[in-house]
N, C-alpha and C positions, 0 to 999 in steps of 0.2 A: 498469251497472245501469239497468235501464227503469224506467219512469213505470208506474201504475197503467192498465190499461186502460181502452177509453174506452164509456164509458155511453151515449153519444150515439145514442138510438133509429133516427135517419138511416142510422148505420153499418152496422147488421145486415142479414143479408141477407132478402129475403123468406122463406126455410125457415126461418129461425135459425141456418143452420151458419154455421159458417168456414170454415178452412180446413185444417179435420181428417177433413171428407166434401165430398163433392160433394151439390150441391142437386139437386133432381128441377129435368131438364132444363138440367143444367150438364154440362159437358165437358171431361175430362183426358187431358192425353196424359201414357199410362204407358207403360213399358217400352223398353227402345234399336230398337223397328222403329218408331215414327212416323216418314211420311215428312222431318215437320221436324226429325229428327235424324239422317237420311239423307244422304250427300254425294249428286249427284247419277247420279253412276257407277252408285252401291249401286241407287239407286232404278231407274234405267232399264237397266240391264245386259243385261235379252233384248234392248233395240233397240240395242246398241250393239256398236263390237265389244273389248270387252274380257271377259276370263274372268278368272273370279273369286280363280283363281292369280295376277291380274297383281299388280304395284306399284300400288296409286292411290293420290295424291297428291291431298287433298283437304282444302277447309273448310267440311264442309256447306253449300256453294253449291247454287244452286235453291230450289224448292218458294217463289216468292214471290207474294205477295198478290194477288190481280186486285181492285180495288177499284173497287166500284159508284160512278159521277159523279152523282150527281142533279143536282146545274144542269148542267153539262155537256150531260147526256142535253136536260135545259129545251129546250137550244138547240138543241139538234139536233133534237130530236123524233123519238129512238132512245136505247134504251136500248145507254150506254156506261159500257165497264168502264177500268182502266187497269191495264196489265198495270206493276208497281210495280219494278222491277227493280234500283231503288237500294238494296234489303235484302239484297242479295247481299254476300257477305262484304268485301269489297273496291269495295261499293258501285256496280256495276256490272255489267252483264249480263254484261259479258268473262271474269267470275268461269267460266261453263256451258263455254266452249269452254276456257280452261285448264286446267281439271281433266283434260281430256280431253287436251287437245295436251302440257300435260308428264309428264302418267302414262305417255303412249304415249312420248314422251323420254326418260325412264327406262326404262322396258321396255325399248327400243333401247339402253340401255347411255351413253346424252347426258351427259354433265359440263357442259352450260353450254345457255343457252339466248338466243335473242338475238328483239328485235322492235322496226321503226319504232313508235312512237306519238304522236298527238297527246296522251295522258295516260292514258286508263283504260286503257289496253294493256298499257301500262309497270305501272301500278300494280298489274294483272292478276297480271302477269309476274313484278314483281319478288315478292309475297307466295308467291304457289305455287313459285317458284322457292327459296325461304328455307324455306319447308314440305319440299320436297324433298333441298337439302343441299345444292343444285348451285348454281353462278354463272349470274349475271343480268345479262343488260346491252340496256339500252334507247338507242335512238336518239328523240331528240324536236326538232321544230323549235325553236330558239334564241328564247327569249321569246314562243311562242306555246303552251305549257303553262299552265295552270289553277294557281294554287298548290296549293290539295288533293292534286291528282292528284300533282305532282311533291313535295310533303311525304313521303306514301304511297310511292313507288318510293325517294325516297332513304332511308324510316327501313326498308324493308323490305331495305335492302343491297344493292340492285341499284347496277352501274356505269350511272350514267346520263353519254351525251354529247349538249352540244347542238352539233344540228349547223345552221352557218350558211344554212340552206338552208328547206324547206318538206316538208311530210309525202310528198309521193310521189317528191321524190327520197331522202327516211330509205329508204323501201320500195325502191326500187330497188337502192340503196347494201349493205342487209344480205341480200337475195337474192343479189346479188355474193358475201358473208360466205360464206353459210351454204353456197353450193356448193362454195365453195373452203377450207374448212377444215371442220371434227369440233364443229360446232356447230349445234344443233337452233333454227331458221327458226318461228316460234311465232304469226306474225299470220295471219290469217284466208284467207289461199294455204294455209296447215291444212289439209288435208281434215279432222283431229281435231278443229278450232276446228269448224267447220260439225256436225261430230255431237254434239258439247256444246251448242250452242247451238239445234239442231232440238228439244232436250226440254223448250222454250218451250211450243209450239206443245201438246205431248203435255200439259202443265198446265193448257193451256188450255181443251183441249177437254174434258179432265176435270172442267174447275169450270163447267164452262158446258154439259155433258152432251153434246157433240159437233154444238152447234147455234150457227157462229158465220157472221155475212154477210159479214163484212171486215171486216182487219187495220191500221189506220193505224202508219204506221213510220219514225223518222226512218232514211234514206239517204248515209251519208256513203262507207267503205269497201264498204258493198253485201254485207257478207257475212251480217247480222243477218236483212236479209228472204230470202238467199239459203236460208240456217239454216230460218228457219220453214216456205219452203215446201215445203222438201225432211219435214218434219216432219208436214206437212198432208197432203200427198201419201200419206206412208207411213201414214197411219193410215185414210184412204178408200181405201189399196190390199188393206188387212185389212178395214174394215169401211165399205159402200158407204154406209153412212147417216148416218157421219161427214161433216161438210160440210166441201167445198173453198172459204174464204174468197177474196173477191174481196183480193189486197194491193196495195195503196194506200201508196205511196211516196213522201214528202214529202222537199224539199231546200231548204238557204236558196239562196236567191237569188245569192248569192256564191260557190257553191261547188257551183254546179249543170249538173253537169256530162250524166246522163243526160235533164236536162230541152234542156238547148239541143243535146245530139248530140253533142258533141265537147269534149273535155278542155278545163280550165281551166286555163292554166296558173298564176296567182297566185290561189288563193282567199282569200278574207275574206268572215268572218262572225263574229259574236258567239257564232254556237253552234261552241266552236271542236271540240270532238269529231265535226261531220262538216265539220270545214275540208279539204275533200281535193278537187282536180282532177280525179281519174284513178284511179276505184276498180278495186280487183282484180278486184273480184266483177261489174263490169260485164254482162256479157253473163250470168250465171245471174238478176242480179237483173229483165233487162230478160226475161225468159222468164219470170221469174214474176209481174210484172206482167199481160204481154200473156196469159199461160199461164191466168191467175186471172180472166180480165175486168176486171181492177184497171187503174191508173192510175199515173203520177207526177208530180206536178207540183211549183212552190216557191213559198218564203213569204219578206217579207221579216223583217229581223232587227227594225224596230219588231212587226211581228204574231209575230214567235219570244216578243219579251220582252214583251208585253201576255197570248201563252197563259202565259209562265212564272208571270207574277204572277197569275192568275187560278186557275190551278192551287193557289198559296199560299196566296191569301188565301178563294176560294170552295168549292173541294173541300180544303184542308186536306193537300196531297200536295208536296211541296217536292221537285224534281228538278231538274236541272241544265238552260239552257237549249238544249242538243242537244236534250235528251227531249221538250221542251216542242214540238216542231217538229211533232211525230205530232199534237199537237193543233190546234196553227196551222192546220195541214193542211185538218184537217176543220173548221172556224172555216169558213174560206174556201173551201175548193172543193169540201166533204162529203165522200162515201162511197158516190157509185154510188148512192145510193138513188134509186128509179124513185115517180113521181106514184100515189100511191094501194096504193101497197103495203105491206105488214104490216109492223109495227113490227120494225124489225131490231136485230139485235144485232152492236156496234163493240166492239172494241179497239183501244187506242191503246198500243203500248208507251212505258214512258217509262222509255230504258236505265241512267239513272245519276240519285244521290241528290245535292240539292243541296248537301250539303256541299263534292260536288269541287272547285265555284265560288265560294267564298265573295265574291270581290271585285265580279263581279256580281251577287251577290245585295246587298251592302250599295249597290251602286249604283243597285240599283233600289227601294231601302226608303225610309222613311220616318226621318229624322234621330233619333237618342237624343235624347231630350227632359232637361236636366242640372235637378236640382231640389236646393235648401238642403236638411238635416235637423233640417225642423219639418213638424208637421201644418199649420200654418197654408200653408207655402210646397206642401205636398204635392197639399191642396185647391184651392188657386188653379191646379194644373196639372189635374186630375182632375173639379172641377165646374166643369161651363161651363152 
């Protein structure tokens, strides 16, 4: 049984309605074709190569926020968005390219699906893997998973192994797997992972009317900015007025491997979603750099975890500290902007929500403060 409603002149809206009509100048999304009810298959299908006969395996992944920074922008002195990409259903951008890598899985007839991860991969994996009906099994370095991440894979039924070893020999290990046995290979060697992930870029240009100057992007496996540019590309090859972003490729410090030229073999970093030596994606990502007028440079893990908190407590956007790197980035080395020229417009993706992290994020806060239950003991915490 409810309480009587509430009188509170405060609560009404300015027209008077509720929420029986819409206000002049308010906005509903009705019916099953809004793109936010859309997987993202559904949505982008002319650019993609699936037909509408196929299997897709999908959790309405995509269609996520680009959120304007106002301090942020402060400090740069360009207006910056953040491409938000923790609201993807599985809390990370990996959601865009597996919808695509295991629908095309199935399609082929796949019973089982297999991938290295440092953690959003696996987590990726194991959910659209359980979506689909088929077996899951992730490889992740032995104590260098995030709990989030590895909660998510184990409750999603994926066989998770740790393996005693570091993310680019997991990768090496199940490319061995997947050629020599009847088991579909899902990390971002994908060509499916890259076209899933290219309908980033296609979001973008749409919320931002096809007027963007550069892309900032954390770098770890190199298939993310790989994905975008091939997505940038294809839509100034339809329409020339469409801008080709300069991308600007940030990496930590530990784990930066296209910044020094040569593999890494032990990486360490606190952002451990791009802890990787020896990306796949290597050589596409380093053509889209040089290819864009873009850049890549690294930050280290103090400046990863002062963007992460700044992100939290000044734009109100909580992402994992991998994501926080696209910001560190332009903190410190910007975005190509040139002395006197027009206000540009930045993106920073930030690819996974900070939940995946939880134990960094309680390490970088501010102690629970434990108080009696009384007012008197409440006030003495509260007025200072």
């Amino acid at each position: 049984m409810t309480g009587p409603a509430s009188t509170d002149p405060r609560l009404a809206p300015p027209s008077g309605r509720g929420l029986d009509g819409a206000a002049e100048g308010g906005h509903r999304l009705r019916g099953t074709d809004s793109v936010r009810r859309m997987g993202l298959i559904e949505r982008y299908i002319d650019r993609l190569p699936f037909a509408p006969s196929d299997p897709i395996v999908s959790l309405n992944e995509g269609s996520t926020p680009l959120i304007h920074a106002p301090r942020l922008s402060e400090r740069v002195g360009a207006d910056v968005y953040l491409k938000y990409e923790g609201l993807n259903p599985t809390g990370s951008f990996k959601d865009r390219g597996m919808t695509c890598a295991v629908s095309a899985a199935v399609r082929e007839g796949a019973e089982a699906v297999i991938c290295a991860s440092t953690g959003n991969t696996a987590a990726a994996l194991a959910a659209y893997a359980a979506r689909a009906g088929i077996r899951g099994v992730v490889l992740v370095p032995d104590g260098k998973i995030a709990a989030g991440k590895l909660a998510q894979a184990l409750m999603h039924g994926a066989e998770v192994i740790a393996l005693r070893g570091n993310f680019d020999e997991a990768l090496q290990l199940v490319r061995q797997i997947a050629d020599a046995h009847p088991i579909a290979l899902v990390n971002s060697v994908n060509d499916f992972r890259i076209e899933g992930q290219k309908c980033a870029a296609f979001e973008i240009q749409e919320d931002l009317e096809g007027q963007l100057d550069a892309l900032c992007i954390p770098v770890g496996n190199a298939g993310n900015i790989t994905a975008y540019w091939k997505g940038f590309r294809e839509l100034h090859a339809e329409d020339p007025s469409v801008s080709l972003p300069r991308m600007i490729g940030f990496q930590a410090r530990g784990a930066n491997p296209l910044v020094r030229g040569e593999m890494v073999a032990n990486p360490e970093t606190v952002a451990s979603a791009i802890r990787i030596g020896n990306p796949a994606r290597w050589e596409e990502a380093m053509t889209a750099m040089t290819g864009s007028g873009g850049s890549v440079s690294d930050v280290t893990d103090e400046e990863i975890l002062d963007a992460y908190r700044f992100l939290a407590r000044e734009e109100g956007v909580f992402c994992e500290p991998a994501s926080a790197t696209s910001v560190a980035g332009l903190l410190k080395h910007g975005a190509g902007i040139e002395p006197g020229s027009d206000r540009q417009r930045i993106v920073c993706v930030l690819t996974g929500h900070g939940l995946k992290d939880p134990q960094t994020a309680m390490d970088e806060s501010t102690p629970v403060i434990p108080c009696e239950p009384s007012l008197q003991a409440l006030e003495k915490v509260l007025i200072r």
